[in-house]
PDB file of N, CA, C and O in Angstrom:
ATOM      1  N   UNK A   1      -2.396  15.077   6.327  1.00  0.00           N
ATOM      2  CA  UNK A   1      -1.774  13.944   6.979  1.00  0.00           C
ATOM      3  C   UNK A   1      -1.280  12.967   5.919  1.00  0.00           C
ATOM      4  O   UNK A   1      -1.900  12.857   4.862  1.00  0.00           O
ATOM      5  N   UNK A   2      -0.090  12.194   6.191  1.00  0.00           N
ATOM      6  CA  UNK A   2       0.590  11.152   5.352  1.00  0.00           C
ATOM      7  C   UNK A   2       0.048  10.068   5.780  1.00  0.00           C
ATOM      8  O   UNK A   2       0.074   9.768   6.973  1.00  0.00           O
ATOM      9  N   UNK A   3      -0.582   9.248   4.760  1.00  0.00           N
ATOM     10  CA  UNK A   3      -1.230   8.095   5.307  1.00  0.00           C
ATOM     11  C   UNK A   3      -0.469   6.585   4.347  1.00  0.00           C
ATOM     12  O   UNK A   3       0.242   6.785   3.362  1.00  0.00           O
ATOM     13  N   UNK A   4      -0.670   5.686   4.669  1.00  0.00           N
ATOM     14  CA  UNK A   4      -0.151   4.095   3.899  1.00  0.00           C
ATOM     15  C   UNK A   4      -0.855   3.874   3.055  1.00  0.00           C
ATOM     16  O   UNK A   4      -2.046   3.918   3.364  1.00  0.00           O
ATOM     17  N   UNK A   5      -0.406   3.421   1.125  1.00  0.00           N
ATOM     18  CA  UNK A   5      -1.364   2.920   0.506  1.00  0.00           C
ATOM     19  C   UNK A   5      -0.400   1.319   0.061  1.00  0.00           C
ATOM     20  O   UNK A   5       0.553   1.140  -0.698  1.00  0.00           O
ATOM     21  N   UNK A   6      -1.233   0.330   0.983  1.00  0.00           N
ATOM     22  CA  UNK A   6      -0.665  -1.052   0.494  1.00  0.00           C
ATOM     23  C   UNK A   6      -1.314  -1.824  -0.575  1.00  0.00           C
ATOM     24  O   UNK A   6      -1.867  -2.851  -0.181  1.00  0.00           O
ATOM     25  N   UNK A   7      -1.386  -1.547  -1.981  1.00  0.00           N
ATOM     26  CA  UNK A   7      -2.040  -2.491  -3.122  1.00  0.00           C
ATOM     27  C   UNK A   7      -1.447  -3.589  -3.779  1.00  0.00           C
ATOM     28  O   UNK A   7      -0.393  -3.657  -4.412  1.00  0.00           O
ATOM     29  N   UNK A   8      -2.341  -4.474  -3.510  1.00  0.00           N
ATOM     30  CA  UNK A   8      -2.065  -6.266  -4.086  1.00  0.00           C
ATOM     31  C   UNK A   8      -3.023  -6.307  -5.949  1.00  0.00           C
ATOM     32  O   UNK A   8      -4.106  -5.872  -6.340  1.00  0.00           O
ATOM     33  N   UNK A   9      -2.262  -6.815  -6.394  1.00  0.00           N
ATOM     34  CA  UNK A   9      -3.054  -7.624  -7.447  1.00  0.00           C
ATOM     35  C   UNK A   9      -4.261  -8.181  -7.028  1.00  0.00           C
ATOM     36  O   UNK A   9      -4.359  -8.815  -5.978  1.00  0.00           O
ATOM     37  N   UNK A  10      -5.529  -7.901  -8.080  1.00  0.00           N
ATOM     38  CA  UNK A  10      -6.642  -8.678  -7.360  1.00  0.00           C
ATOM     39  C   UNK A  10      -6.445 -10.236  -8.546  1.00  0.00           C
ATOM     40  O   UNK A  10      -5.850 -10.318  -9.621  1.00  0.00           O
ATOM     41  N   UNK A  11      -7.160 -11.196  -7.825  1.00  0.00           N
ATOM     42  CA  UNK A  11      -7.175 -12.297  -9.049  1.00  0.00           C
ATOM     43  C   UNK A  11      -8.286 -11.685  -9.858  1.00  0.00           C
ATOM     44  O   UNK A  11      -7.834 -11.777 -10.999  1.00  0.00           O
ATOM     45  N   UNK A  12      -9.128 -11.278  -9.928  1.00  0.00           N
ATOM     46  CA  UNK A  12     -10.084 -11.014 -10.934  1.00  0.00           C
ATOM     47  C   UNK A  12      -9.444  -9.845 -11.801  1.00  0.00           C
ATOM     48  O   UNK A  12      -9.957  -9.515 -12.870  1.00  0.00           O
ATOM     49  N   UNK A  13      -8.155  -9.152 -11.233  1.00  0.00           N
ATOM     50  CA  UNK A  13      -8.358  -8.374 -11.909  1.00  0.00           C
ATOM     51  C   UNK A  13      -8.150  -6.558 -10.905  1.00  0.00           C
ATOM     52  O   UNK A  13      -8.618  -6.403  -9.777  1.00  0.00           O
ATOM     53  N   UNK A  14      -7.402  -5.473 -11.645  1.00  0.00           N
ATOM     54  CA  UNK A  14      -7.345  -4.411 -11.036  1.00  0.00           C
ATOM     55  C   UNK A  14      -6.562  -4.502  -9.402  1.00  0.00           C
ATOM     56  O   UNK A  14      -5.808  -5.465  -9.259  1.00  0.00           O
ATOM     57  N   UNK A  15      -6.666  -3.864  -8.599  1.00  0.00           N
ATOM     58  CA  UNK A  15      -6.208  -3.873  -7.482  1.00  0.00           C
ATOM     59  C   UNK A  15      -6.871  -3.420  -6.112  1.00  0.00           C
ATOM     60  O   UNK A  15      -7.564  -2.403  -6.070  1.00  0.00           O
ATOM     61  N   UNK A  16      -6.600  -4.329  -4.819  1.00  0.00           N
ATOM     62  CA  UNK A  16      -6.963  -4.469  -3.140  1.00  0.00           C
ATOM     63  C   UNK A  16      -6.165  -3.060  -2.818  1.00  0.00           C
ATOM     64  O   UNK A  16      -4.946  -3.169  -2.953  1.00  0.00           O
ATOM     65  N   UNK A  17      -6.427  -2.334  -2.594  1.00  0.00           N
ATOM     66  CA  UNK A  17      -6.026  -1.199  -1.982  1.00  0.00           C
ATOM     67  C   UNK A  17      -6.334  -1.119  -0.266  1.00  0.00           C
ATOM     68  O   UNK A  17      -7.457  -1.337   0.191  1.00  0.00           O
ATOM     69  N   UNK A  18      -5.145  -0.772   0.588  1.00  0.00           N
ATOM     70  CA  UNK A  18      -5.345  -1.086   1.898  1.00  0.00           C
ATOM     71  C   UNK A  18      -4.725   0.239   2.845  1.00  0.00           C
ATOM     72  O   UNK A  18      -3.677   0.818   2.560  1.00  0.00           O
ATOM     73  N   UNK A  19      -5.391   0.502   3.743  1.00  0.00           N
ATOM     74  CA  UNK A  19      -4.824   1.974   4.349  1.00  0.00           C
ATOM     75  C   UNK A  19      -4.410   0.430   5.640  1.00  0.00           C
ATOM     76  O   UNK A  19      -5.166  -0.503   5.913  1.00  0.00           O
ATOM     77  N   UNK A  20      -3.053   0.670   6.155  1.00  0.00           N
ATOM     78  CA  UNK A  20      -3.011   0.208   7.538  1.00  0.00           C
ATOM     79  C   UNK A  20      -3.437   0.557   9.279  1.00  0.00           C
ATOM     80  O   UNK A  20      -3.734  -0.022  10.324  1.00  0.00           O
ATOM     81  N   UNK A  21      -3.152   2.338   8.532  1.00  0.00           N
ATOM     82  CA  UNK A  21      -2.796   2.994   9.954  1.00  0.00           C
ATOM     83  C   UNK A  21      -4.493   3.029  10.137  1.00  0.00           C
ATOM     84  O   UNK A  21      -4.606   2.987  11.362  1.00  0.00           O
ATOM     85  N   UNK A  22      -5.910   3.084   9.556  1.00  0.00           N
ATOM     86  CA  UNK A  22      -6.894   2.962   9.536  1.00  0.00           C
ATOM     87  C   UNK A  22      -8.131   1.692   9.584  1.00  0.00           C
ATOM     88  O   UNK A  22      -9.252   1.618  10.087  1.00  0.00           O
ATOM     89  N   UNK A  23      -7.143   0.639   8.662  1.00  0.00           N
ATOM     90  CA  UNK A  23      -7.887  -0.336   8.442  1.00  0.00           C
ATOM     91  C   UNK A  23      -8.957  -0.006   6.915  1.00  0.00           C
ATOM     92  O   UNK A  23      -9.853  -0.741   6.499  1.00  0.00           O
ATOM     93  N   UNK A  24      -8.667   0.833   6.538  1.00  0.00           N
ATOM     94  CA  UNK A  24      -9.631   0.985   5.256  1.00  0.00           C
ATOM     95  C   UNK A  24      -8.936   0.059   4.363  1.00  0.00           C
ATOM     96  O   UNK A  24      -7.784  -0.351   4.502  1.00  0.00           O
ATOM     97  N   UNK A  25      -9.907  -0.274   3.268  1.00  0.00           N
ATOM     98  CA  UNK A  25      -9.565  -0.914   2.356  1.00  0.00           C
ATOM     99  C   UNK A  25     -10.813  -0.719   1.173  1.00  0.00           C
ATOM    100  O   UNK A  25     -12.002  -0.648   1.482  1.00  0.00           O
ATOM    101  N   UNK A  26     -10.312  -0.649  -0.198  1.00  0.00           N
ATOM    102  CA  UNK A  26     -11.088  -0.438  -1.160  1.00  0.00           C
ATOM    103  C   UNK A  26     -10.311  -1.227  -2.461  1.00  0.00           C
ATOM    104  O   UNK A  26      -9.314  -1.939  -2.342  1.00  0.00           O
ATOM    105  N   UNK A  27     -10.847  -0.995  -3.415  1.00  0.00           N
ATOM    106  CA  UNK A  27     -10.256  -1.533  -4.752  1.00  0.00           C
ATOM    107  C   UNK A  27     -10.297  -0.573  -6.077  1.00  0.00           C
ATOM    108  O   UNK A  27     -11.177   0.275  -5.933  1.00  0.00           O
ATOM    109  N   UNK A  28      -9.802  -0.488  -6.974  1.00  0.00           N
ATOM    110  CA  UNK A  28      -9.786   0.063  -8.196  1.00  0.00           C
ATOM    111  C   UNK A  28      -9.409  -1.242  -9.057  1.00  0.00           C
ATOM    112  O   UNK A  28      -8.893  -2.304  -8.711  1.00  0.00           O
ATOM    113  N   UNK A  29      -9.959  -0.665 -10.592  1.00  0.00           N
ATOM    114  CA  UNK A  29      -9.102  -1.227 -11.627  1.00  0.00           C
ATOM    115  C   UNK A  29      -7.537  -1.005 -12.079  1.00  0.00           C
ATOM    116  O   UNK A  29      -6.731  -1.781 -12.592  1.00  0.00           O
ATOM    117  N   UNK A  30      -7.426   0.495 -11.642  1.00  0.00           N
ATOM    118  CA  UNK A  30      -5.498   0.717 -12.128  1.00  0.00           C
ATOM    119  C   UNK A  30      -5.352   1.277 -10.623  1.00  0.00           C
ATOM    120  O   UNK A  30      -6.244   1.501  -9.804  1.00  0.00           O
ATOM    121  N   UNK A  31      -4.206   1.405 -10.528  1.00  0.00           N
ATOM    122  CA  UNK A  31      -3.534   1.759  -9.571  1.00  0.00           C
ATOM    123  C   UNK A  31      -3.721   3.370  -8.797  1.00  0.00           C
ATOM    124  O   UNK A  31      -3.523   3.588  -7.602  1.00  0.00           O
ATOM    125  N   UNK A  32      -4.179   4.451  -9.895  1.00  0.00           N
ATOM    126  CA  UNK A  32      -4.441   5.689  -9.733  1.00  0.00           C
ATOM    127  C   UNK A  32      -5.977   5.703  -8.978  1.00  0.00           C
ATOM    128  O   UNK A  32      -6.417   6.290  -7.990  1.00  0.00           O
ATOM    129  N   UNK A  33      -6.679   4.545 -10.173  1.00  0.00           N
ATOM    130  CA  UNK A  33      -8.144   4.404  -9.591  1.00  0.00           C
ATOM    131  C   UNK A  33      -8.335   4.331  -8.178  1.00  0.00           C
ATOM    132  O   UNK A  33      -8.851   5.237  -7.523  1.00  0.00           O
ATOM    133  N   UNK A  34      -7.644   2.536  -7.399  1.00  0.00           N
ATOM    134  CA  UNK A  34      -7.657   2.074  -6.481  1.00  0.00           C
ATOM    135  C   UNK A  34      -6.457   3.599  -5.335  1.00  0.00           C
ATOM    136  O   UNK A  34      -6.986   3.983  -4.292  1.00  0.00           O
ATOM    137  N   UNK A  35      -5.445   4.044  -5.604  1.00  0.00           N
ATOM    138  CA  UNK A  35      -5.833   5.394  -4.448  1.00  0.00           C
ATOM    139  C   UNK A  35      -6.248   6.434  -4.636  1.00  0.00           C
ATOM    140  O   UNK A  35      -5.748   7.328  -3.953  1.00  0.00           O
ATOM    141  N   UNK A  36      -7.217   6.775  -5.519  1.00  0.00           N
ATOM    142  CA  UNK A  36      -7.930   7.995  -5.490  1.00  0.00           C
ATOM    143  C   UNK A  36      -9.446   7.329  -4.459  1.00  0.00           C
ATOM    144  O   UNK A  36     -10.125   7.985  -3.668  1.00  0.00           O
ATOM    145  N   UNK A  37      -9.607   5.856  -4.833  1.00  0.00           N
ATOM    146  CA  UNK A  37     -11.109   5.053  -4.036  1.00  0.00           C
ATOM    147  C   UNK A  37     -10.464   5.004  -2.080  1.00  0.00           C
ATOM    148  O   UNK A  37     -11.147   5.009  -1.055  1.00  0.00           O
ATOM    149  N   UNK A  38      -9.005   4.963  -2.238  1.00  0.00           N
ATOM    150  CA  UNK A  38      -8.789   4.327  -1.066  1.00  0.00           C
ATOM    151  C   UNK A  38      -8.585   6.133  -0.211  1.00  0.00           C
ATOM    152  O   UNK A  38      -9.155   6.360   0.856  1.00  0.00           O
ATOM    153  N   UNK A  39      -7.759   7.145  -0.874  1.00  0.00           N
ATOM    154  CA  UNK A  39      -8.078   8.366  -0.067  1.00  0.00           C
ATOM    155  C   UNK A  39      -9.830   8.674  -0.038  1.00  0.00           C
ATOM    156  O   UNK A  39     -10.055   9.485   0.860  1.00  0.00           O
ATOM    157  N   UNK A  40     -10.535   8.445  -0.436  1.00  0.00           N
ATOM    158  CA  UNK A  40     -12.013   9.002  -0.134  1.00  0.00           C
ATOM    159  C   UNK A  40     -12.620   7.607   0.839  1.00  0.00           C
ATOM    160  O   UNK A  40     -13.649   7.812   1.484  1.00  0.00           O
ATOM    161  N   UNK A  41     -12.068   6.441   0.908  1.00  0.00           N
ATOM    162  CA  UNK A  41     -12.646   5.213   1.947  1.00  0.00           C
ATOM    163  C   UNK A  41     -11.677   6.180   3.436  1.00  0.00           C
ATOM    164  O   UNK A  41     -12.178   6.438   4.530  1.00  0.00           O
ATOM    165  N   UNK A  42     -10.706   6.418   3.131  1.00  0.00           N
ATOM    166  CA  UNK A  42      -9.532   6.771   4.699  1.00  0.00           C
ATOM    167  C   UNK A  42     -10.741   8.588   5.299  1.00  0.00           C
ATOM    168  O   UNK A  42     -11.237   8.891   6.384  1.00  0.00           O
ATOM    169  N   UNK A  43     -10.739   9.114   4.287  1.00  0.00           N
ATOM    170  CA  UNK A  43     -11.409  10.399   4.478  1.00  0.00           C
ATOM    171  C   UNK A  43     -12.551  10.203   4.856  1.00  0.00           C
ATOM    172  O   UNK A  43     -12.809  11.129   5.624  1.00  0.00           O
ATOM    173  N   UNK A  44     -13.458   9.495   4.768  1.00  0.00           N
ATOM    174  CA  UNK A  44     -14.711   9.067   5.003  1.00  0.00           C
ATOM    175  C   UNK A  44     -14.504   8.480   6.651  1.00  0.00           C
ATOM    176  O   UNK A  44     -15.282   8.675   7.584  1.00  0.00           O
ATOM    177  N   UNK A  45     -13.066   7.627   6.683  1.00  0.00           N
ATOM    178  CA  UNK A  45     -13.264   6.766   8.141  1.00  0.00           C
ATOM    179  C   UNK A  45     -13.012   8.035   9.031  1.00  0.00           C
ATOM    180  O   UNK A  45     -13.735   8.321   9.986  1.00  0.00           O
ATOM    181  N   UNK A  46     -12.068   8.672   8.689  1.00  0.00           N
ATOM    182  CA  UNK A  46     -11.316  10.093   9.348  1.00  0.00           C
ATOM    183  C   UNK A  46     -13.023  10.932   9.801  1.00  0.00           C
ATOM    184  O   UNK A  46     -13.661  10.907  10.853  1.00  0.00           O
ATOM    185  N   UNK A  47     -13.153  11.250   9.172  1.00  0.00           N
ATOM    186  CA  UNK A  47     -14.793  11.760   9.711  1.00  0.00           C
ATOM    187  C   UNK A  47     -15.475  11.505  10.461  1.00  0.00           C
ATOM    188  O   UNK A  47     -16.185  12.376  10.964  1.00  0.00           O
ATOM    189  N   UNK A  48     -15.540  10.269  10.828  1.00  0.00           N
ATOM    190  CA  UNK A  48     -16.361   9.176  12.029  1.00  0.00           C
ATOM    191  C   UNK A  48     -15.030   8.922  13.281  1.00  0.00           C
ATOM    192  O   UNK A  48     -15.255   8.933  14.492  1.00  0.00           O
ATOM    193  N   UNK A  49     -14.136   8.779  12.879  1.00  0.00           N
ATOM    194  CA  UNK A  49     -13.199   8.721  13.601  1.00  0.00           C
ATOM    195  C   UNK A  49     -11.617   9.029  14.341  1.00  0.00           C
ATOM    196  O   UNK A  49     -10.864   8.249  14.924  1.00  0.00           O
ATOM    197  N   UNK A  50     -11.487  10.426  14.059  1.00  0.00           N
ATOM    198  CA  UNK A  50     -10.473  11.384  13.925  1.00  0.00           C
ATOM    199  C   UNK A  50      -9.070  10.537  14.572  1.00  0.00           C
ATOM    200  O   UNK A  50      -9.051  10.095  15.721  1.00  0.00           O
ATOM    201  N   UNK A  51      -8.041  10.426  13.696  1.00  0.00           N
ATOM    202  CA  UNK A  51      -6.881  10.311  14.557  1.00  0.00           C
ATOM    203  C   UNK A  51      -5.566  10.801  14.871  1.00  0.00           C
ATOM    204  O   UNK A  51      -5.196  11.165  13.755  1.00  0.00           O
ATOM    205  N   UNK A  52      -4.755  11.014  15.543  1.00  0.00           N
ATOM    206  CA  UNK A  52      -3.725  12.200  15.589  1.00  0.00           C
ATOM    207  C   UNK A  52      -2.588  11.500  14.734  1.00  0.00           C
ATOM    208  O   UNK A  52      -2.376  10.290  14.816  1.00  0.00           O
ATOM    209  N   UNK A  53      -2.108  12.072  14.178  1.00  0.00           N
ATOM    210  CA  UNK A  53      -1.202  11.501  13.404  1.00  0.00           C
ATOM    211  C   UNK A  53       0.480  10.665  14.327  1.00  0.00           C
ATOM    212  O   UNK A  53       1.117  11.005  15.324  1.00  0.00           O
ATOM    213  N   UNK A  54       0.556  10.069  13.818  1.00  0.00           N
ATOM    214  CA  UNK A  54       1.490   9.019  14.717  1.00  0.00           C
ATOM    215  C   UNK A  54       2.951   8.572  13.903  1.00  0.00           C
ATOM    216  O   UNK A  54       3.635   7.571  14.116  1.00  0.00           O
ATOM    217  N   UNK A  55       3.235   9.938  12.654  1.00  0.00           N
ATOM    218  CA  UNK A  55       4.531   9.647  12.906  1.00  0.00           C
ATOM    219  C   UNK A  55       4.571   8.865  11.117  1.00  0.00           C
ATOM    220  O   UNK A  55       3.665   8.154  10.682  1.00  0.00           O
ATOM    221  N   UNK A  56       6.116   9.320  10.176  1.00  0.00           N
ATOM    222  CA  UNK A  56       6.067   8.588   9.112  1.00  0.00           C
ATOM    223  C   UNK A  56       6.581   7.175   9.377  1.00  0.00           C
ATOM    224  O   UNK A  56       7.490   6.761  10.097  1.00  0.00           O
ATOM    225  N   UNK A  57       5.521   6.432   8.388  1.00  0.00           N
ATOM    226  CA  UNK A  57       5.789   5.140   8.566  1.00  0.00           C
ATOM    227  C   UNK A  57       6.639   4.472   7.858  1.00  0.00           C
ATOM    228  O   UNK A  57       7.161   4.800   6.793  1.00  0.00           O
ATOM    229  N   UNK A  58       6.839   3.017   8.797  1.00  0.00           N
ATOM    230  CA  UNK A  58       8.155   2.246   7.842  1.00  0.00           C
ATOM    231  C   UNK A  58       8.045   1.733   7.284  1.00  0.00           C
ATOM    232  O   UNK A  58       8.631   0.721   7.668  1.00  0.00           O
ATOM    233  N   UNK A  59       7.425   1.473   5.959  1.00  0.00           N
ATOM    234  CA  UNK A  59       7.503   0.164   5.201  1.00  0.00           C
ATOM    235  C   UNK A  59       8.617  -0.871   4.366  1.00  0.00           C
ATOM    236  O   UNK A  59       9.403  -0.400   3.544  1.00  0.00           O
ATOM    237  N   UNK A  60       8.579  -2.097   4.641  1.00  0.00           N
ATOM    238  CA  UNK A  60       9.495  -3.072   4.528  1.00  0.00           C
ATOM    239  C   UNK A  60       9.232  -4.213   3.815  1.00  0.00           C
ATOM    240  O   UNK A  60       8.118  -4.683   4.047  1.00  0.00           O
ATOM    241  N   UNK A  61       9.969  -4.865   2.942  1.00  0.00           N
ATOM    242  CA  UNK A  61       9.495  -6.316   2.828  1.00  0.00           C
ATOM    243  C   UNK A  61       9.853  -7.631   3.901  1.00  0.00           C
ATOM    244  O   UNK A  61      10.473  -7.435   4.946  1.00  0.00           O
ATOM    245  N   UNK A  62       9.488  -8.654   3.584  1.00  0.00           N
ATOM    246  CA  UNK A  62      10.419  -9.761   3.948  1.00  0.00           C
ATOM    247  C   UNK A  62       9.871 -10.547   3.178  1.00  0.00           C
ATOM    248  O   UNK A  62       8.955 -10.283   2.399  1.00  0.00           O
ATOM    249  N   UNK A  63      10.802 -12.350   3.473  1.00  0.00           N
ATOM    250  CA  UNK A  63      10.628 -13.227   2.564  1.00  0.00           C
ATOM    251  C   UNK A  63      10.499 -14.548   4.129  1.00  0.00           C
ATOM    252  O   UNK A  63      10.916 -14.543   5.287  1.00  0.00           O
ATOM    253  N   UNK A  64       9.845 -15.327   3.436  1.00  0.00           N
ATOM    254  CA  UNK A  64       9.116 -16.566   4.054  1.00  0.00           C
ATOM    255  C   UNK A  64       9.378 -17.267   2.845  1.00  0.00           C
ATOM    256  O   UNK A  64       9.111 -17.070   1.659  1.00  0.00           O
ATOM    257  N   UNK A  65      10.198 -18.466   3.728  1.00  0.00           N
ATOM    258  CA  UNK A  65      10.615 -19.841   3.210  1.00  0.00           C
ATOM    259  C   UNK A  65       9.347 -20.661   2.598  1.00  0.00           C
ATOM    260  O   UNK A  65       8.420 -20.146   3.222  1.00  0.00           O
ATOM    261  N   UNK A  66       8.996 -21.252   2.078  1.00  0.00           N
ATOM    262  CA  UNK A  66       7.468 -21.800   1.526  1.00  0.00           C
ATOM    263  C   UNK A  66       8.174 -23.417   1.346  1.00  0.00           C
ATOM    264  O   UNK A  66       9.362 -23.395   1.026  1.00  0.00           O
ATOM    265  N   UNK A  67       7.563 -24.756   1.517  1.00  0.00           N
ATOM    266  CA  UNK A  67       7.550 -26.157   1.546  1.00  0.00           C
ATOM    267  C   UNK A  67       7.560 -26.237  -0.063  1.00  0.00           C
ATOM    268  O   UNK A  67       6.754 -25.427  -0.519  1.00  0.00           O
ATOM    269  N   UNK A  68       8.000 -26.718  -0.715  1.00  0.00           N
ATOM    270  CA  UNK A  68       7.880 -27.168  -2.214  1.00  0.00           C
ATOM    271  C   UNK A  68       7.599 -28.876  -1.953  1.00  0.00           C
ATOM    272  O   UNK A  68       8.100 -29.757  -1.254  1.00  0.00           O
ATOM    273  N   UNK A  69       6.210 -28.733  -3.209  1.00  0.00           N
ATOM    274  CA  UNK A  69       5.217 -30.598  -2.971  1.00  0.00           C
ATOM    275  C   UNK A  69       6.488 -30.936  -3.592  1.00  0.00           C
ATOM    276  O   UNK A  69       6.756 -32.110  -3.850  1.00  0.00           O
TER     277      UNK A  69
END
């Protein structure tokens, strides 16, 4: 199955690794780290909670206006 890997910069350091279609989330220090941690957090949820696959997903950006002090 094709699953989502969404990773943010952590402030401390390394990276938030995030499955959507699951809700998993894990972290690494590099980027390889954080989805090799985040396929074994999704595989682990998949085990407890099987789901049918629903299709490739869309991912997109956008931008939000922000107030400047």
């Amino acid at each position: 199955m094709l699953f989502t890997a969404v990773l943010i910069p952590a402030e401390e350091g390394g990276f938030v690794a995030l499955n959507p279609e699951t809700g998993s989330t894990t972290q690494g220090e590099s980027v390889p780290e954080a989805i090799a941690n985040l396929r074994e957090a999704t595989e682990l949820y998949l085990e407890e909670f099987p789901i049918q696959s629903a299709g490739q997903p869309l991912v997109t950006t956008f931008e939000v206006a922000t107030a400047h002090a």
